[in-house]
VEXGU-216079 format. One record per residue (C-alpha): residue number from 0; residue in three letters; x, y, z. Coordinates in steps of 0.25 Angstrom, whole numbers, plus 5000, padded with zeros to 4 digits. Example, Ala and Ser with C-alpha at 12.3 -4.5 7.8 and 13.67 -1.06 7.14 Angstrom:
% VEXGU-216079
+-----+---------+------+-------+------+
| num | residuo | east | north |   up |
+-----+---------+------+-------+------+
|   0 |     ala | 5049 |  4982 | 5031 |
|   1 |     ser | 5055 |  4996 | 5029 |
+-----+---------+------+-------+------+
% end
This chain:
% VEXGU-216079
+-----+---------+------+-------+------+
| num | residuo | east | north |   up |
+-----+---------+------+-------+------+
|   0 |     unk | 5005 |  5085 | 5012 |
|   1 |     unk | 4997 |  5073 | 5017 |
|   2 |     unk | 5004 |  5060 | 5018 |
|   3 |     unk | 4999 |  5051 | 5007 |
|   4 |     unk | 4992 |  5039 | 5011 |
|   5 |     unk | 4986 |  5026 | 5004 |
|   6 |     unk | 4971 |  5026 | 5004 |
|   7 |     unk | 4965 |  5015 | 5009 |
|   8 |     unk | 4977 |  5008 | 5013 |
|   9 |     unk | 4981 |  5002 | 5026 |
|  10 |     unk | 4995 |  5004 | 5032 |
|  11 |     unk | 4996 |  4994 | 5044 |
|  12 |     unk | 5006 |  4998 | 5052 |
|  13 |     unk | 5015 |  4986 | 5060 |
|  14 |     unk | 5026 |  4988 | 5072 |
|  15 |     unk | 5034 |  4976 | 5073 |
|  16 |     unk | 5045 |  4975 | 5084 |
|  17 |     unk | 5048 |  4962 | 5088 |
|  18 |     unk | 5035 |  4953 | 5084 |
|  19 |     unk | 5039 |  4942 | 5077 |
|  20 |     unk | 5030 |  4932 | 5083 |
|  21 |     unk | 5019 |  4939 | 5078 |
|  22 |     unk | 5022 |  4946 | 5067 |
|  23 |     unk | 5017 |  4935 | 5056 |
|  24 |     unk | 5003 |  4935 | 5061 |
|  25 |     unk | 5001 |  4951 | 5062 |
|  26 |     unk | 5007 |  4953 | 5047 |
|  27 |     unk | 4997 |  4941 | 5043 |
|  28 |     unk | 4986 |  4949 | 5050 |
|  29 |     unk | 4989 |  4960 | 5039 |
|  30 |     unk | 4990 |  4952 | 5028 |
|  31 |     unk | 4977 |  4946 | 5031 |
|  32 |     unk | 4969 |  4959 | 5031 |
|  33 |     unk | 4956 |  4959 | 5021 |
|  34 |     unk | 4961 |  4976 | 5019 |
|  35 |     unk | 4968 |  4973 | 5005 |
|  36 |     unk | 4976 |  4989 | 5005 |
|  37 |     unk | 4987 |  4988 | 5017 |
|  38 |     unk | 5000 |  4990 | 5020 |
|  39 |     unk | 5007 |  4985 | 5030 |
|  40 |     unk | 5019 |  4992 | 5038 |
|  41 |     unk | 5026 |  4985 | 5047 |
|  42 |     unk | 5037 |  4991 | 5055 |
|  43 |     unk | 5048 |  4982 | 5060 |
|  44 |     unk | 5053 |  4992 | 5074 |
|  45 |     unk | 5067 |  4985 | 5073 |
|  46 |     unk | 5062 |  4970 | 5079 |
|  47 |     unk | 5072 |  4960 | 5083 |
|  48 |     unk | 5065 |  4947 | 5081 |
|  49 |     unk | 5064 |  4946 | 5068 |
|  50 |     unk | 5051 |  4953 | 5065 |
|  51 |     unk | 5055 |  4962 | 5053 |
|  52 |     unk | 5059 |  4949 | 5045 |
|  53 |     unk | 5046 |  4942 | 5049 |
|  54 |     unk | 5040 |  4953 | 5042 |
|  55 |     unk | 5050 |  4955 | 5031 |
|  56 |     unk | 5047 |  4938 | 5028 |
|  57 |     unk | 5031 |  4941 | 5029 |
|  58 |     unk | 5032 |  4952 | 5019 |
|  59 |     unk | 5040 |  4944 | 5010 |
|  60 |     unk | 5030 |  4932 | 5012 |
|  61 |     unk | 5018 |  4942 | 5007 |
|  62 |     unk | 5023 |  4949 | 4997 |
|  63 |     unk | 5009 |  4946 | 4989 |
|  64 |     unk | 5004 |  4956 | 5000 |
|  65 |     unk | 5009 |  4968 | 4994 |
|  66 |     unk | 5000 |  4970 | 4983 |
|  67 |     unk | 4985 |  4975 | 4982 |
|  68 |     unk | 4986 |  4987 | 4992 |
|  69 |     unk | 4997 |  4981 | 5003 |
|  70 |     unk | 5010 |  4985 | 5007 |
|  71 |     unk | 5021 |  4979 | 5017 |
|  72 |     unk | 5031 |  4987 | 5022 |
|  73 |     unk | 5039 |  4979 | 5034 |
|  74 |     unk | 5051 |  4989 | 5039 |
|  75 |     unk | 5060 |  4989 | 5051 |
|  76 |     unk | 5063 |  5000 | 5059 |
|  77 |     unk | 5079 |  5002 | 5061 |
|  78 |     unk | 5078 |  5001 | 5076 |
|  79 |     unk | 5066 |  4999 | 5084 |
|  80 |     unk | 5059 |  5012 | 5086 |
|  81 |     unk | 5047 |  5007 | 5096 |
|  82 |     unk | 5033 |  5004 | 5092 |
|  83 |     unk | 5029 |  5020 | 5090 |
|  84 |     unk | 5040 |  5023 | 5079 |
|  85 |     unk | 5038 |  5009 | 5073 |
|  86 |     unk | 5025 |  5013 | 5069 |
|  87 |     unk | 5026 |  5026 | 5067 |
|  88 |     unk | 5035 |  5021 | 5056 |
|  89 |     unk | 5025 |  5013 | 5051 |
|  90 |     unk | 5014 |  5023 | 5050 |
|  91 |     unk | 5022 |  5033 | 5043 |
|  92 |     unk | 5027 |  5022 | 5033 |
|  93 |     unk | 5010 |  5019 | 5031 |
|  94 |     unk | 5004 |  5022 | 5018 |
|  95 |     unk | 4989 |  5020 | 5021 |
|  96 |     unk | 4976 |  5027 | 5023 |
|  97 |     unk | 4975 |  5019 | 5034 |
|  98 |     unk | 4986 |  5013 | 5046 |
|  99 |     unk | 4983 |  5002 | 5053 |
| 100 |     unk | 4992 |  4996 | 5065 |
| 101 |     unk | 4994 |  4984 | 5068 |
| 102 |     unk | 5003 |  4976 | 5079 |
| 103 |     unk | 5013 |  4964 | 5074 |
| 104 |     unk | 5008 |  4956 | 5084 |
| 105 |     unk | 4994 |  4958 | 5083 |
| 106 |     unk | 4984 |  4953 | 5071 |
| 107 |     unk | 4974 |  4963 | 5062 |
| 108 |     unk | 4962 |  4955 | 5058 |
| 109 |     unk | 4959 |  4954 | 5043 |
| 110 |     unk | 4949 |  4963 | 5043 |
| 111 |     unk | 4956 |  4974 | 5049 |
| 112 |     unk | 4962 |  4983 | 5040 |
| 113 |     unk | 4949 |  4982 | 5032 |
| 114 |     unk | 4938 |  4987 | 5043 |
| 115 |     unk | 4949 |  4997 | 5048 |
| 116 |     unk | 4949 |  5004 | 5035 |
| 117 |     unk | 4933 |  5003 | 5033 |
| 118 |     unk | 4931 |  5011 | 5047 |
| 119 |     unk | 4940 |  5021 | 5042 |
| 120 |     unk | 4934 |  5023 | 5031 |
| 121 |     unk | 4920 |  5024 | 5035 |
| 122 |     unk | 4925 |  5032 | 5045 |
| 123 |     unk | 4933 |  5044 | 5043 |
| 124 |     unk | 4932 |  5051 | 5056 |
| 125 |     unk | 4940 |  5039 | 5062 |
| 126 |     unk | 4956 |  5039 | 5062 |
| 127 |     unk | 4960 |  5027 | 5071 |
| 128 |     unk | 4952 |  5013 | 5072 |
| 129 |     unk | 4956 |  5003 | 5079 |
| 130 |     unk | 4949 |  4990 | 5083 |
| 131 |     unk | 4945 |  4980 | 5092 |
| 132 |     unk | 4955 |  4967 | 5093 |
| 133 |     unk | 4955 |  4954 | 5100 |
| 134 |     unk | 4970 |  4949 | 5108 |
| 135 |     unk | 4975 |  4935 | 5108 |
| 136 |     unk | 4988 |  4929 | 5115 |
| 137 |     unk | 4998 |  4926 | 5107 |
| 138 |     unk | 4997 |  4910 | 5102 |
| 139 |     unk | 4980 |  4912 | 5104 |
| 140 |     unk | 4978 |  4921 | 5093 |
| 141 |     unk | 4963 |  4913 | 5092 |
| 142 |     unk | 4961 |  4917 | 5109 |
| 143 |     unk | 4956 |  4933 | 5105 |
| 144 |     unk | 4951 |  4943 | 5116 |
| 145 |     unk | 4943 |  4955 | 5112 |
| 146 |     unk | 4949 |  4968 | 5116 |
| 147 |     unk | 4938 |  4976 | 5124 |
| 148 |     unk | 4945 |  4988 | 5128 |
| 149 |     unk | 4944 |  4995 | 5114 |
| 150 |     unk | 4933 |  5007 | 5114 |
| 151 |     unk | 4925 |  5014 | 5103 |
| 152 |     unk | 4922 |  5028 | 5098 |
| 153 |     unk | 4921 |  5038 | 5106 |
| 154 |     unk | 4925 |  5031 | 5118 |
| 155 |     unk | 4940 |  5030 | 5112 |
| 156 |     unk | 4943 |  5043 | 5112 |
| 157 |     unk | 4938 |  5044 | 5128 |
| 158 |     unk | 4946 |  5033 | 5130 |
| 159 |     unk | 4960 |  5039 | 5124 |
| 160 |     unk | 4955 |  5052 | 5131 |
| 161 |     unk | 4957 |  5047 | 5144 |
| 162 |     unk | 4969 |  5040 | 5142 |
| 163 |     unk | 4965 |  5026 | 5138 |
| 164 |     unk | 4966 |  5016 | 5124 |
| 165 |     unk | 4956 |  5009 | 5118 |
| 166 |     unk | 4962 |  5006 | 5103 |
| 167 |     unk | 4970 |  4995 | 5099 |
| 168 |     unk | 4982 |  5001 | 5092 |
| 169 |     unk | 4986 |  4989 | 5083 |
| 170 |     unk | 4970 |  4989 | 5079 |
| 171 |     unk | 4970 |  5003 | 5074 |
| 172 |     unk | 4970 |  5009 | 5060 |
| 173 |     unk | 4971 |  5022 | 5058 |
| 174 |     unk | 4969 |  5033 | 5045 |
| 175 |     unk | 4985 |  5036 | 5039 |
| 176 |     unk | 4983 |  5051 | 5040 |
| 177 |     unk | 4980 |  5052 | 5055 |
| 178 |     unk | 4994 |  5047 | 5056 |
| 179 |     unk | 4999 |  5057 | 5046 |
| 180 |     unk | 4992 |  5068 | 5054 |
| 181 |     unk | 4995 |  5062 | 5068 |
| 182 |     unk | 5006 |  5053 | 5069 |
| 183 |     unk | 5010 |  5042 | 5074 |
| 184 |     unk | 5013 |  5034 | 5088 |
| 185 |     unk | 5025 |  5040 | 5098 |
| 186 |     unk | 5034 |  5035 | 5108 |
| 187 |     unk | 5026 |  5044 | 5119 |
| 188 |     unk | 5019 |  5033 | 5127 |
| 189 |     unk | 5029 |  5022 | 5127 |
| 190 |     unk | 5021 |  5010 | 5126 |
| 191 |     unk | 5008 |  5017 | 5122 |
| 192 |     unk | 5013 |  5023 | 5107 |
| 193 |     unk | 4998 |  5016 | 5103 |
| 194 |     unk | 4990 |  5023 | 5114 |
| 195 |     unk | 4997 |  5036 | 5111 |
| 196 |     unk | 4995 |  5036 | 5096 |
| 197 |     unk | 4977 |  5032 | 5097 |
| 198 |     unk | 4977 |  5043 | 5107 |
| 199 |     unk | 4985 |  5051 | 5097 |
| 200 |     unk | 4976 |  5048 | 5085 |
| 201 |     unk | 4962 |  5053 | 5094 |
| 202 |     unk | 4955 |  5064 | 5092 |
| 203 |     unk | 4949 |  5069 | 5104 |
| 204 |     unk | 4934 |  5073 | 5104 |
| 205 |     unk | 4933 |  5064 | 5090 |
| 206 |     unk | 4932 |  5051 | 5088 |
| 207 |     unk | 4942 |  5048 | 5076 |
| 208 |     unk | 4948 |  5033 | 5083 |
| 209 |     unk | 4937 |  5020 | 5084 |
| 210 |     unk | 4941 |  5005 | 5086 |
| 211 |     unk | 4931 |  4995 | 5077 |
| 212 |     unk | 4927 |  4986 | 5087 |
| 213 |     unk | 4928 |  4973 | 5078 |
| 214 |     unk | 4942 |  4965 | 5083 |
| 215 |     unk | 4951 |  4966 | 5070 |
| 216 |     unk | 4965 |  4966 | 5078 |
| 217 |     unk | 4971 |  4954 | 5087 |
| 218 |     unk | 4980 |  4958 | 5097 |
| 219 |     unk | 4990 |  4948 | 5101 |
| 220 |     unk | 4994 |  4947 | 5117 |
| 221 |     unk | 5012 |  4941 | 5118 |
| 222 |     unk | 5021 |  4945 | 5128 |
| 223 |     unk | 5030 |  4953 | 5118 |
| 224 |     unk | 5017 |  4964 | 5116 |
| 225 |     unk | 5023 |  4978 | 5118 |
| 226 |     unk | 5015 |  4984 | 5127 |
| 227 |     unk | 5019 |  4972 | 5137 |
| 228 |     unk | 5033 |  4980 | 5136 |
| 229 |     unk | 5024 |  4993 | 5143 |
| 230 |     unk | 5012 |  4986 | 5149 |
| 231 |     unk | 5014 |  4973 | 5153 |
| 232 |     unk | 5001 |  4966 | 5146 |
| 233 |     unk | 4997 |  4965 | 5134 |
| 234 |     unk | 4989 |  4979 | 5127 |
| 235 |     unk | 4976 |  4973 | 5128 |
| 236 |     unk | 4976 |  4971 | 5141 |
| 237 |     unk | 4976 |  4984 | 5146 |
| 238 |     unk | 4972 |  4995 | 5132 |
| 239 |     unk | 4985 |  4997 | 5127 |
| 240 |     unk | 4988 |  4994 | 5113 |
+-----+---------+------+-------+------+
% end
């Protein structure tokens, strides 16, 4: 039996492990979106510095949220199980039509969710979009950089062909049922669990992934990014999201 999912609604899902000094402004991003029918999802992967009851206080603090279509579910894993079970999790716990990622230190733009859902839509071909996003150090969130190694139709599936990324992870949403058919991120490529899943999703020979070239996502560049831990510089300096 098909898993039964929500038309028209939006799961975003959230990994959170250890970002408290950004949390606030990504859970404000997702309140501010203009796509009224969301919920939200926000896995807590066991964090130590207080986090989970940033979260728990923000929730509390919009309760007036939860109606008219929206849902917030915060929930803490009972040890941490690294990024790909984290959301894993999460997707599994989504509801939606539609599942749409987001980072706990980055920031969706309003309009998001809403021209997401429109592309889908009009396009049923398409599983996976994604789109482009600007990057800001963190304390210049008004200093935004264009990102320009993103790429478009049929040129992204050459580019995962040969071995290569050109989709921001944290900017992509993607159809509820391809996860039911697929599943979701492993622990194969330590470091990589985002590469591995968009290479995961595409079709080869179709083109069923597209990026909207429109900035709708900003990236935020610390010292506490995770791929520092595996690369030593920020994701968007070398294509690795």
């Amino acid at each position: 039996m098909a898993y039964p999912r929500t038309p028209g609604l939006v799961s975003v899902v959230m990994t959170v492990y250890n970002k408290q000094a950004y949390l606030q402004d990504c859970l404000d991003s997702v309140r501010s979106q203009t796509y009224p029918h969301w919920e939200l999802i926000l896995i807590d992967d066991a964090s130590t510095d207080g986090s989970y009851e940033l979260a728990a206080r923000w929730l509390d603090e919009n309760e007036q949220l939860l109606s008219g279509g929206r849902n917030i579910c915060v929930h803490r894993l009972p040890r941490n199980c690294g990024y790909a079970g984290a959301i894993t999790v999460g997707m599994y716990l989504s509801k939606g039509e539609y599942i749409a990622f987001l980072d706990a230190d980055d920031l969706s733009h309003p309009d998001r969710l809403a021209k997401q859902v429109a592309y889908l839509n009009d396009h049923s071909h398409i599983d996976l979009v994604g789109t482009n996003y600007e990057v800001f150090e963190d304390g210049y969130p008004k200093r935004r950089t264009r990102a320009n190694w993103l790429r478009y139709g049929d040129q992204i599936g050459k580019v995962y062909a040969a071995g290569g990324h050109c989709i921001c992870h944290g900017t992509a949403m993607l159809r509820g049922a391809l996860f039911d058919r697929i599943g979701g991120h492993t622990r194969r490529i330590e470091g990589a669990e985002d590469y591995e899943f968009i290479a995961k999703v595409i079709k080869p020979g179709a083109r069923n992934v597209e990026n909207l070239p429109e900035v709708l996502y900003y990236y935020r560049k610390h010292v506490l990014q995770r791929s520092r831990q595996y690369f030593g510089k920020p994701q968007s300096e070398h294509g690795d999201e």
